[in-house]
Every structure is written in C-alpha cells, then in structure tokens.
mmJSON file of the N, C-alpha and C atoms, coordinates in Angstrom:
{"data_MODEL":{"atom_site":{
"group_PDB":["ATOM","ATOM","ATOM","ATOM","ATOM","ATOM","ATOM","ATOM","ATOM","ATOM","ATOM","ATOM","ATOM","ATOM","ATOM","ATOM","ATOM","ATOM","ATOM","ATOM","ATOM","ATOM","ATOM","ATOM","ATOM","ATOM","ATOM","ATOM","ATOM","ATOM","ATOM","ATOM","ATOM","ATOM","ATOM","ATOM","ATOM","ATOM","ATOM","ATOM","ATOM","ATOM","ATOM","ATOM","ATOM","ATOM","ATOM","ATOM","ATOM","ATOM","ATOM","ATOM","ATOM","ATOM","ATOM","ATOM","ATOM","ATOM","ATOM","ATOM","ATOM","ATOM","ATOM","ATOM","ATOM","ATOM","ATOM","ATOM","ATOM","ATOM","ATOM","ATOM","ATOM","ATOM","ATOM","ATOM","ATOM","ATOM","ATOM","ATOM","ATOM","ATOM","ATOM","ATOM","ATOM","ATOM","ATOM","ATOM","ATOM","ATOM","ATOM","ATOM","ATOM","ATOM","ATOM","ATOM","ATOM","ATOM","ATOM","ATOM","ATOM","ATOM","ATOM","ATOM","ATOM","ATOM","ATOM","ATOM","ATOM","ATOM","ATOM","ATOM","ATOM","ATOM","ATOM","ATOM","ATOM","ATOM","ATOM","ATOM","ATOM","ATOM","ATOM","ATOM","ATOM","ATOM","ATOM","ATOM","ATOM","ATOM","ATOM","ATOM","ATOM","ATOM","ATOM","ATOM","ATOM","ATOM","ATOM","ATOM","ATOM","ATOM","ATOM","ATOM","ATOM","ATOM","ATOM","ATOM","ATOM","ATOM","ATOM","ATOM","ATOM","ATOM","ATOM","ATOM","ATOM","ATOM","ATOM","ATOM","ATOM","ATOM","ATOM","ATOM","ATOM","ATOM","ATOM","ATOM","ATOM","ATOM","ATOM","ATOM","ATOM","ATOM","ATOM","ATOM","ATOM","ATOM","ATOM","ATOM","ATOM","ATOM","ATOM","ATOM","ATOM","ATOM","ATOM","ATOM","ATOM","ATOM","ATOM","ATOM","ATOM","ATOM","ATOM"],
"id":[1,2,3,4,5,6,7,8,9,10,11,12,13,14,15,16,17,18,19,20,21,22,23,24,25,26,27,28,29,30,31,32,33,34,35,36,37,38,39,40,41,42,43,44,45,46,47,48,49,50,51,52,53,54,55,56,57,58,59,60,61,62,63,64,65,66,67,68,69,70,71,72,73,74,75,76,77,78,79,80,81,82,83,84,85,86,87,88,89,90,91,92,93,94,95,96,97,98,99,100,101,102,103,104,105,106,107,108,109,110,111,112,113,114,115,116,117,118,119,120,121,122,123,124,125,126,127,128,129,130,131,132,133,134,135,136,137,138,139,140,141,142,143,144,145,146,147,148,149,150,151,152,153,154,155,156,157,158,159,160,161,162,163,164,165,166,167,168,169,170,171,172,173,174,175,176,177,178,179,180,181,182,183,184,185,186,187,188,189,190,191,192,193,194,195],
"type_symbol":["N","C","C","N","C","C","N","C","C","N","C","C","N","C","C","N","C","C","N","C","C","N","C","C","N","C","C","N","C","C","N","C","C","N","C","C","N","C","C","N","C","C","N","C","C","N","C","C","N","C","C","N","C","C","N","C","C","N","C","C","N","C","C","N","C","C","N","C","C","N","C","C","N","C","C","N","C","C","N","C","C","N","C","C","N","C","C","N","C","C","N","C","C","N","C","C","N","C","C","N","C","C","N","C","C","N","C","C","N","C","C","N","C","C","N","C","C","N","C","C","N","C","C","N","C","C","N","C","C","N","C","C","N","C","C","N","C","C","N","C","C","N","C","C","N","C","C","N","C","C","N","C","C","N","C","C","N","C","C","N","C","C","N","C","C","N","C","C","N","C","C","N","C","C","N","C","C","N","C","C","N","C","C","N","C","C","N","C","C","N","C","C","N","C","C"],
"label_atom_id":["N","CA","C","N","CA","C","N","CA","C","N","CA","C","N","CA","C","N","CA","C","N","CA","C","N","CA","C","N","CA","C","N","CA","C","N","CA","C","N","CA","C","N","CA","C","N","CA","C","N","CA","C","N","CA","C","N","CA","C","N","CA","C","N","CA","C","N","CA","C","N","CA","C","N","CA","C","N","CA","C","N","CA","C","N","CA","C","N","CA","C","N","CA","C","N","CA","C","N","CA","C","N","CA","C","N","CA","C","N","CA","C","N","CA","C","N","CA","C","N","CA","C","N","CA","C","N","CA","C","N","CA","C","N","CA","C","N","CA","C","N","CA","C","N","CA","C","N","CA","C","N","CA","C","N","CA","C","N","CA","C","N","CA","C","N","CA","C","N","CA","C","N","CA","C","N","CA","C","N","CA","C","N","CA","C","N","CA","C","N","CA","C","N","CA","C","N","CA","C","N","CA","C","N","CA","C","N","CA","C","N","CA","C","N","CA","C","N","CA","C","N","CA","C","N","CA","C"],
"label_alt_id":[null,null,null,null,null,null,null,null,null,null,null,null,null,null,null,null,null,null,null,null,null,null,null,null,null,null,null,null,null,null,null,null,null,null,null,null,null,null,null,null,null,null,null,null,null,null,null,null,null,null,null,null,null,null,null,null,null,null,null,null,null,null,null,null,null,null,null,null,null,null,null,null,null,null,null,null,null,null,null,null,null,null,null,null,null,null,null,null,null,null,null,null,null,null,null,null,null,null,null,null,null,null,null,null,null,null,null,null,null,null,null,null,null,null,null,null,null,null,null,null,null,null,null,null,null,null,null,null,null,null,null,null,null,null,null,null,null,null,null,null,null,null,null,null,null,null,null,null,null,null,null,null,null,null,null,null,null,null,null,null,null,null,null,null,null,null,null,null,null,null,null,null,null,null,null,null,null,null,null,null,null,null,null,null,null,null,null,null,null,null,null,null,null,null,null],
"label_comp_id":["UNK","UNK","UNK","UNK","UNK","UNK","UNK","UNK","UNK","UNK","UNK","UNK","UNK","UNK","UNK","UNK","UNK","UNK","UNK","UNK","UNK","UNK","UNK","UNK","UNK","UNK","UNK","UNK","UNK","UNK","UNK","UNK","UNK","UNK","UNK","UNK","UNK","UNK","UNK","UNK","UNK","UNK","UNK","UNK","UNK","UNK","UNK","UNK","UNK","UNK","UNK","UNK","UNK","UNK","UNK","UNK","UNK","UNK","UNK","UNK","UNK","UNK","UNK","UNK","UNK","UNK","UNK","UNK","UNK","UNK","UNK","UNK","UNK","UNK","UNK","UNK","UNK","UNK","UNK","UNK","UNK","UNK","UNK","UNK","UNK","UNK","UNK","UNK","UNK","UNK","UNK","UNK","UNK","UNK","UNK","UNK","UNK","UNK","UNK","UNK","UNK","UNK","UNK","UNK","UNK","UNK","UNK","UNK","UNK","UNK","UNK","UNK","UNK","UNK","UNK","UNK","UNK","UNK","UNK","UNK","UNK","UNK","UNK","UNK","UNK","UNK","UNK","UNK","UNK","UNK","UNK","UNK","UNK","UNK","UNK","UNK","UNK","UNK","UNK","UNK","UNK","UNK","UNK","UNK","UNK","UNK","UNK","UNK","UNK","UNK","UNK","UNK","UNK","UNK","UNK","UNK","UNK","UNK","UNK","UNK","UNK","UNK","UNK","UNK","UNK","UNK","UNK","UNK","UNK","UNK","UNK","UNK","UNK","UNK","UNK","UNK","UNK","UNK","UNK","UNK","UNK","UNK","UNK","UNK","UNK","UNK","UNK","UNK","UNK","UNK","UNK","UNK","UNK","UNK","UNK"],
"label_asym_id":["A","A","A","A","A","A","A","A","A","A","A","A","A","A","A","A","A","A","A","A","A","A","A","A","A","A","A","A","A","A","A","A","A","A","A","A","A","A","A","A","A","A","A","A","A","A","A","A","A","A","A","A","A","A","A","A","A","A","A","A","A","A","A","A","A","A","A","A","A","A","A","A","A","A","A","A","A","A","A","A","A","A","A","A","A","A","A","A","A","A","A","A","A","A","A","A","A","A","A","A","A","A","A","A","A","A","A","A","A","A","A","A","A","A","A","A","A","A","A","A","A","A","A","A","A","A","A","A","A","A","A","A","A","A","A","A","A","A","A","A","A","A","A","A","A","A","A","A","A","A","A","A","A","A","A","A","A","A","A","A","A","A","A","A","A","A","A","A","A","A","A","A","A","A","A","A","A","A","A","A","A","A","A","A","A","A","A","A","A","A","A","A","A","A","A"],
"label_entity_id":["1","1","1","1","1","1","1","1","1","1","1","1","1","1","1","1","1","1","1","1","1","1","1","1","1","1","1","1","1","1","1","1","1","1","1","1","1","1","1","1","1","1","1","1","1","1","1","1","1","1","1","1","1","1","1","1","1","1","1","1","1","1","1","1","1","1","1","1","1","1","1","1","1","1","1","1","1","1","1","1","1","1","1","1","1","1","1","1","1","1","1","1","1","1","1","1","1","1","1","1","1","1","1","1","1","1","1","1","1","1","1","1","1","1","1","1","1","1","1","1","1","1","1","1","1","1","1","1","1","1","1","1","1","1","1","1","1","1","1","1","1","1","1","1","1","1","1","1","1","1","1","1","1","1","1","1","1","1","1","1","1","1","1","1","1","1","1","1","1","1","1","1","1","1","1","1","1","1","1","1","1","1","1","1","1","1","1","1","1","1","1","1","1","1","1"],
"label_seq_id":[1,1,1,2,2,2,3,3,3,4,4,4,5,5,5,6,6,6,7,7,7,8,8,8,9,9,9,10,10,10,11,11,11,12,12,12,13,13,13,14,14,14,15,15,15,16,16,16,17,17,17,18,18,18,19,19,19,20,20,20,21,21,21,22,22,22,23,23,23,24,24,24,25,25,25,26,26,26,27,27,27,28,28,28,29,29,29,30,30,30,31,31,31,32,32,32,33,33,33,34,34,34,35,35,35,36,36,36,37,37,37,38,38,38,39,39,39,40,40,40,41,41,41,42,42,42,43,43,43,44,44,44,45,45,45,46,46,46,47,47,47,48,48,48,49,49,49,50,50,50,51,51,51,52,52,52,53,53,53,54,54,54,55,55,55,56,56,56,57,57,57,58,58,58,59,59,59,60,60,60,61,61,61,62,62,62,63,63,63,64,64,64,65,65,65],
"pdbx_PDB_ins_code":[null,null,null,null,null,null,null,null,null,null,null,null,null,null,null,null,null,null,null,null,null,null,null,null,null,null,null,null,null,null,null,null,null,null,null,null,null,null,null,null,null,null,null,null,null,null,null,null,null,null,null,null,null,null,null,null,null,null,null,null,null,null,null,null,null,null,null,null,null,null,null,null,null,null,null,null,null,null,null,null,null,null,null,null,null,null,null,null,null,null,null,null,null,null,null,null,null,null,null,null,null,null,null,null,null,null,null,null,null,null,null,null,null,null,null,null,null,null,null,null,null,null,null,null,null,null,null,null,null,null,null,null,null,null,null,null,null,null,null,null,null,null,null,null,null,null,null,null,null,null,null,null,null,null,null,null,null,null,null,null,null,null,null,null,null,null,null,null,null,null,null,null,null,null,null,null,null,null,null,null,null,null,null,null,null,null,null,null,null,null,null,null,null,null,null],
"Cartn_x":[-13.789,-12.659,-11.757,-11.48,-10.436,-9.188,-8.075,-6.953,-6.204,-5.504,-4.587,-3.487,-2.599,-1.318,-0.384,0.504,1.399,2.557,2.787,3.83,5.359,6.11,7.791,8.168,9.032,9.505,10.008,10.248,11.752,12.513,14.171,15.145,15.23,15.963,16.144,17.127,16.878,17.245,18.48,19.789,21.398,21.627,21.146,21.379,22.211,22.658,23.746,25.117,25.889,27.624,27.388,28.916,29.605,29.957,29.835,29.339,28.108,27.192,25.877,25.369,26.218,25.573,25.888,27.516,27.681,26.583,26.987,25.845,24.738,23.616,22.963,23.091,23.954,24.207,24.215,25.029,25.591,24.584,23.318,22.432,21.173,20.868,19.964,20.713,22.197,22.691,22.657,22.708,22.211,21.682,20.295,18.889,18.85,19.204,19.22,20.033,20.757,21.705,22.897,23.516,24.066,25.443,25.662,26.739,26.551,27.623,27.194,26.937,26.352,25.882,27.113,28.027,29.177,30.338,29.922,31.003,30.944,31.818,32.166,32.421,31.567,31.266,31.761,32.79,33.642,33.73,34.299,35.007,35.595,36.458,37.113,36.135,35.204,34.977,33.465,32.675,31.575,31.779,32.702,32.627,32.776,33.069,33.22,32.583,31.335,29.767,30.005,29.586,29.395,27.619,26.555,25.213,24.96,23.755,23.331,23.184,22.531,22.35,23.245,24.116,25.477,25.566,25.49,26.089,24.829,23.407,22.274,21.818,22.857,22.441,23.128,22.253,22.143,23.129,24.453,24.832,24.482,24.416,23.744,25.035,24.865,26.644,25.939,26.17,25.751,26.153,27.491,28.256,27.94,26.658,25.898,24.416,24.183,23.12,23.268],
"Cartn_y":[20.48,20.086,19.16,18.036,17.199,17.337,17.063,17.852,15.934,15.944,14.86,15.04,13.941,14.497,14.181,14.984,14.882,13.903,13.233,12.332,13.219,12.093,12.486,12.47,13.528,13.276,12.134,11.203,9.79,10.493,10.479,10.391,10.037,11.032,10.262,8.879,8.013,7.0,7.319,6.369,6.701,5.59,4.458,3.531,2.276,1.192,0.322,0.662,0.295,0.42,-0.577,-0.982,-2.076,-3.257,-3.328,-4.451,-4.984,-4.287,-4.595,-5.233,-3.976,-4.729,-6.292,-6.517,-7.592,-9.032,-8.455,-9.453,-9.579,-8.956,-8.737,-9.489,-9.455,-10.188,-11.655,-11.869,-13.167,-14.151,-13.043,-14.021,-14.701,-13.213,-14.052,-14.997,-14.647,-15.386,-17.561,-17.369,-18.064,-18.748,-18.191,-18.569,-19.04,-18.503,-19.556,-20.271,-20.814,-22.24,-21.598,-20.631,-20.372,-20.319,-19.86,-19.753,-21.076,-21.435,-22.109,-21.176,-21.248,-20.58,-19.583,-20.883,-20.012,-19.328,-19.526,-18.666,-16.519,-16.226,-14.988,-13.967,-13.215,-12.254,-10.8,-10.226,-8.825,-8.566,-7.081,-6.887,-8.363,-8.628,-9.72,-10.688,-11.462,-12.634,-12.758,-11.354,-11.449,-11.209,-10.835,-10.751,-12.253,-13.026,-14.391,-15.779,-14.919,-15.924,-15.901,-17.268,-17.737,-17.878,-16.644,-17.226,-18.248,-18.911,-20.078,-19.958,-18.422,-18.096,-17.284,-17.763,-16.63,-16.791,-18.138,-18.485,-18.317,-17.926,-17.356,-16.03,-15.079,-13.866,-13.399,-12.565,-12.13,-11.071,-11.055,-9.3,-8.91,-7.641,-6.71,-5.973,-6.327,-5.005,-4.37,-2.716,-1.669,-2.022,-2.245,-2.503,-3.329,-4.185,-5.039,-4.225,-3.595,-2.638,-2.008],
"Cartn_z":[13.539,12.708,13.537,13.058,14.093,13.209,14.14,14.107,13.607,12.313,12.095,12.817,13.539,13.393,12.298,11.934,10.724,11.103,10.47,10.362,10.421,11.143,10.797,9.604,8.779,7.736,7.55,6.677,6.456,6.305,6.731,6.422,4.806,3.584,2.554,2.597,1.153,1.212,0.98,1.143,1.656,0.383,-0.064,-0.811,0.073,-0.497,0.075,0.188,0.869,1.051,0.142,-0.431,-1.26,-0.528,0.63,1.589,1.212,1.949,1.619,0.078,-0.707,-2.532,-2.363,-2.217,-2.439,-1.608,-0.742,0.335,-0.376,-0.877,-1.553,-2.462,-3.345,-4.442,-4.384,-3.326,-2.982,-2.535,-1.806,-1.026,-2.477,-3.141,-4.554,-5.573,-5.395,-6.19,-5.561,-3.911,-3.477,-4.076,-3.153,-3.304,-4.938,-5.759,-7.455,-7.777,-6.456,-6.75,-7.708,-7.944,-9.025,-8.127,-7.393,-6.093,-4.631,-4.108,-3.13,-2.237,-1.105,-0.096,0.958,1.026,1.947,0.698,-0.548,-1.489,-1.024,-0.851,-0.519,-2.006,-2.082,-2.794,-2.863,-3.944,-3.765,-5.126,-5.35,-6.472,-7.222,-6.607,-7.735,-8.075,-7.27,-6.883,-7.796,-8.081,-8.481,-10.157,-10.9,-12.31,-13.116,-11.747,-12.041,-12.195,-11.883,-11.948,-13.176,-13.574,-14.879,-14.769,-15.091,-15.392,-16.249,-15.397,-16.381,-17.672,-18.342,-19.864,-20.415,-20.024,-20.611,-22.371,-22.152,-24.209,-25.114,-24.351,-24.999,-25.75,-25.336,-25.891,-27.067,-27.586,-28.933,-28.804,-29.157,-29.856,-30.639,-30.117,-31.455,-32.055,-33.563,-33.515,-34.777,-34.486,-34.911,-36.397,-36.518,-37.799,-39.29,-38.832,-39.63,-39.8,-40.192,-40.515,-41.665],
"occupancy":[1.0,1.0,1.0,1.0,1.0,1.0,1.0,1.0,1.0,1.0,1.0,1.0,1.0,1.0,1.0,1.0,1.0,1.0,1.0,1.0,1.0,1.0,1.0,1.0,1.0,1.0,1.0,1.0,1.0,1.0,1.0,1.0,1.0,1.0,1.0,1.0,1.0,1.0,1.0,1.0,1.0,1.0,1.0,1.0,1.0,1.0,1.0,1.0,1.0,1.0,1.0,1.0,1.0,1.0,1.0,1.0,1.0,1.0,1.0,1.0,1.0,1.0,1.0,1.0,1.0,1.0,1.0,1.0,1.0,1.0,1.0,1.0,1.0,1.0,1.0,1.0,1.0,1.0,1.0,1.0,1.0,1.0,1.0,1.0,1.0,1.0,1.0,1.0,1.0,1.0,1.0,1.0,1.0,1.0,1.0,1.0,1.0,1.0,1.0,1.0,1.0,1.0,1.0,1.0,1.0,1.0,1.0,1.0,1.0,1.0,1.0,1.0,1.0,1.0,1.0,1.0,1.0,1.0,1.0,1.0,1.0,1.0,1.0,1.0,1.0,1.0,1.0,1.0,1.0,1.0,1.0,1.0,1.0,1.0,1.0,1.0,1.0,1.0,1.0,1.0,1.0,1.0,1.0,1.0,1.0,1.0,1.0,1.0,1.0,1.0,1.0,1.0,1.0,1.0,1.0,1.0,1.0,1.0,1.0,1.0,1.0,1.0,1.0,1.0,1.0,1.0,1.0,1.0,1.0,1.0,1.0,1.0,1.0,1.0,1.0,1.0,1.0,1.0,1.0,1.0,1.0,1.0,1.0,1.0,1.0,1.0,1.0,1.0,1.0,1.0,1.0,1.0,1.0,1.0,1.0],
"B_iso_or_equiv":[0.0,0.0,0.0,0.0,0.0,0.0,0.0,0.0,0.0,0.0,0.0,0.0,0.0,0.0,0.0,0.0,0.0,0.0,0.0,0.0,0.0,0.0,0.0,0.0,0.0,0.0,0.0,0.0,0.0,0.0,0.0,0.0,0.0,0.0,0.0,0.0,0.0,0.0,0.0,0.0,0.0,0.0,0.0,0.0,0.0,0.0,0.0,0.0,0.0,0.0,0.0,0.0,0.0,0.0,0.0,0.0,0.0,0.0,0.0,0.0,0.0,0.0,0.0,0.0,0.0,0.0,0.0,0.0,0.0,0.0,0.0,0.0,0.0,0.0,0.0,0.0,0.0,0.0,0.0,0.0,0.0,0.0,0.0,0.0,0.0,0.0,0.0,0.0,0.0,0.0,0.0,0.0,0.0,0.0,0.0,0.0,0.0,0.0,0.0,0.0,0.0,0.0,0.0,0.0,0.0,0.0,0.0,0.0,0.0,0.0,0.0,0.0,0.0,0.0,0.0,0.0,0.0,0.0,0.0,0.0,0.0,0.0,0.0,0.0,0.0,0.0,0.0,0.0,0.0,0.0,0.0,0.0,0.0,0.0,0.0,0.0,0.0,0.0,0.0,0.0,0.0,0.0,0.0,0.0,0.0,0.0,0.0,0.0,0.0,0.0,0.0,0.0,0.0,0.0,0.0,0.0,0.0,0.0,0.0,0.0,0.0,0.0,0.0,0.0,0.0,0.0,0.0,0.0,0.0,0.0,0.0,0.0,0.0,0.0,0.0,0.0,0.0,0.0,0.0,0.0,0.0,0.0,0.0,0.0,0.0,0.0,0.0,0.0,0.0,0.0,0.0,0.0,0.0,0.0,0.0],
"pdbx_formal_charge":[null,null,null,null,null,null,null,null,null,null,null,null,null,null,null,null,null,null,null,null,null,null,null,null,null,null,null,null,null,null,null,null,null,null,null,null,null,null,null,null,null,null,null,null,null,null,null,null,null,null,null,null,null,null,null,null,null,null,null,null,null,null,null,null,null,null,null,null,null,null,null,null,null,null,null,null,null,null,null,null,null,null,null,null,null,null,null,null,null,null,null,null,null,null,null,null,null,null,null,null,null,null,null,null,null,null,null,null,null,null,null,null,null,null,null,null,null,null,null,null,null,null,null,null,null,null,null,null,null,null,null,null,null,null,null,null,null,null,null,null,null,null,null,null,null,null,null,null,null,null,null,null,null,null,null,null,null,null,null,null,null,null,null,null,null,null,null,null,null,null,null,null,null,null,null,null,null,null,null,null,null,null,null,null,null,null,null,null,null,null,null,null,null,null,null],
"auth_seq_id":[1,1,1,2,2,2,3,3,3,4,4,4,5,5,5,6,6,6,7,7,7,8,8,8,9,9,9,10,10,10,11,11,11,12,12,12,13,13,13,14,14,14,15,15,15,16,16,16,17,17,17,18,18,18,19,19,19,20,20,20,21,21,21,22,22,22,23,23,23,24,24,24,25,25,25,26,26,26,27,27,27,28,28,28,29,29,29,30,30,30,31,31,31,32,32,32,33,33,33,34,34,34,35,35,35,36,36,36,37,37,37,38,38,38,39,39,39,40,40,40,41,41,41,42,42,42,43,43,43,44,44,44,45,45,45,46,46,46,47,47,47,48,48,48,49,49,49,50,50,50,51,51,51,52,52,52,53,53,53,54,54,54,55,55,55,56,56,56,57,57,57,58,58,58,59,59,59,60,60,60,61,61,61,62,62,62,63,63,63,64,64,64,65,65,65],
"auth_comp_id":["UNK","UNK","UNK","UNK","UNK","UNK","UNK","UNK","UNK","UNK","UNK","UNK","UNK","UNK","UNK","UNK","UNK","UNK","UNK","UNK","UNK","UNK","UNK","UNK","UNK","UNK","UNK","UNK","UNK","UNK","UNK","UNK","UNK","UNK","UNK","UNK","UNK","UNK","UNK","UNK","UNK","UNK","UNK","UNK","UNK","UNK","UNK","UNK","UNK","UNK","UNK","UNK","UNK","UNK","UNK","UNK","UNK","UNK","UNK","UNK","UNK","UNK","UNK","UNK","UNK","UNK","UNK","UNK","UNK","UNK","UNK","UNK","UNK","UNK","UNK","UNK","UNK","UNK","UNK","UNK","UNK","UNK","UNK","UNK","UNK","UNK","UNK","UNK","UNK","UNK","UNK","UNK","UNK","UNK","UNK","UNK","UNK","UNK","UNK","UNK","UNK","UNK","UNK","UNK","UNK","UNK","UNK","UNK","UNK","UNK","UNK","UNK","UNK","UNK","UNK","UNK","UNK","UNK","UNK","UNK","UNK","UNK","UNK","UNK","UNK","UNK","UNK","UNK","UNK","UNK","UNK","UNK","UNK","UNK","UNK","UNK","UNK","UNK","UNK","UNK","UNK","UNK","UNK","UNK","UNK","UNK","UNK","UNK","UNK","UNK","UNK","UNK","UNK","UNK","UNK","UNK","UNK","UNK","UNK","UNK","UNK","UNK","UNK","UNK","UNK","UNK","UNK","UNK","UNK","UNK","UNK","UNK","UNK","UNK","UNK","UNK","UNK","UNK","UNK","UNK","UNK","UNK","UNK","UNK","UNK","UNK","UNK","UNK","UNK","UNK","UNK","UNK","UNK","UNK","UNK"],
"auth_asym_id":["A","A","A","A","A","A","A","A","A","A","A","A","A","A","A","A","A","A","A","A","A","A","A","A","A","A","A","A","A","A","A","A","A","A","A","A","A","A","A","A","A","A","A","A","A","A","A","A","A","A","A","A","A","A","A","A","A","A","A","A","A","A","A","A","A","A","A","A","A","A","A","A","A","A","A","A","A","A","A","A","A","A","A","A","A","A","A","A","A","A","A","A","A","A","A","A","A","A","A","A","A","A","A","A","A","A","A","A","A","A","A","A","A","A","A","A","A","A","A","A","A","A","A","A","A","A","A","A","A","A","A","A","A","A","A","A","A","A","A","A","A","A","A","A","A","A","A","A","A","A","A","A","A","A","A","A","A","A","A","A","A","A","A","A","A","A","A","A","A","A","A","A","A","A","A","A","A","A","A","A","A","A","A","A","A","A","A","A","A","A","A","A","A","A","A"],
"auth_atom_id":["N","CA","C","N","CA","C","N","CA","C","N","CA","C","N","CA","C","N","CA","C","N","CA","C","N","CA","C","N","CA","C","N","CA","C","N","CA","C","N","CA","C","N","CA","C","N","CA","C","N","CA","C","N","CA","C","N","CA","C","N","CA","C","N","CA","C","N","CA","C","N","CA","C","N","CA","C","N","CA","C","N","CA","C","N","CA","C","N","CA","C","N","CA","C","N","CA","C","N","CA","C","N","CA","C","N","CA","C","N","CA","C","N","CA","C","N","CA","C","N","CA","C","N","CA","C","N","CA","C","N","CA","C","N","CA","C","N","CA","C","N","CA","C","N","CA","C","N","CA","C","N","CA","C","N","CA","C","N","CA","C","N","CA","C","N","CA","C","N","CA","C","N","CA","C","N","CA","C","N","CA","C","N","CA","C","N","CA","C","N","CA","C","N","CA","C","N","CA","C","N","CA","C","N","CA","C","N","CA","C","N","CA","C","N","CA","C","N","CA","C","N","CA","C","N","CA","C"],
"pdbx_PDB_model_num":[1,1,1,1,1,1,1,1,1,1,1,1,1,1,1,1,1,1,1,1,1,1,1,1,1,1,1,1,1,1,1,1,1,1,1,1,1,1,1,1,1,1,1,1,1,1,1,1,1,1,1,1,1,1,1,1,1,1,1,1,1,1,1,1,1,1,1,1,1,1,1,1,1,1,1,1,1,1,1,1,1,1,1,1,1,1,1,1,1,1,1,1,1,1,1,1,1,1,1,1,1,1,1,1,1,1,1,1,1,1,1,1,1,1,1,1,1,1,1,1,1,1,1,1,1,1,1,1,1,1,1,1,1,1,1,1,1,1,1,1,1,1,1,1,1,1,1,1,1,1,1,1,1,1,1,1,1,1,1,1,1,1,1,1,1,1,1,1,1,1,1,1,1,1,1,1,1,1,1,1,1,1,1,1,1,1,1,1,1,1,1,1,1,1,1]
}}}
C-alpha cells in the first residue's frame, strides 16, 4: 500500500476589502476604455460611470400586466 500525503487544508476564502472591490472595478473598467486609466474609483466616484448601454434597457414594470 503506498502511503499519499494529504494536503494542507486552504484557509477559507475572506472575500475583497472595499479597497480591493474598487480597484477591481476600476482596473476592468479600464481595460474597456470606459474610465481613463488614472481615474480613481470609491463610493462616490463609481455610481458615476455612465455605461456605454445605459439608454438600452428594457424596464419591466409589474404595473402594465
């Protein structure tokens, strides 16, 4: 019988700080030209992306049914 050795458990995952999200955010938002590169990304600063398909979507309102 040969003997495996067992692996270290992982540490569970902790998720991102609100640093990190933003960074995160900021860098794909990047990378799709939608932000300039050195624009700085926070609470205030990110509800303020205007996406390219913003004036595309459909509401749905319950109320017309």
């Amino acid at each position: 019988m040969r003997h495996v050795p067992r692996r270290k458990r992982r540490q569970p995952a902790t998720g991102l700080t609100n640093e990190e999200l933003y960074a995160l955010s900021a860098y794909i938002l990047a990378l799709n030209k939608i932000i300039g590169e050195s624009e700085v990304m926070d609470a205030k600063t990110l509800p303020q992306v205007k996406m390219p398909n913003r004036d595309n979507f459909i509401i749905w309102d319950p109320n017309r049914i």
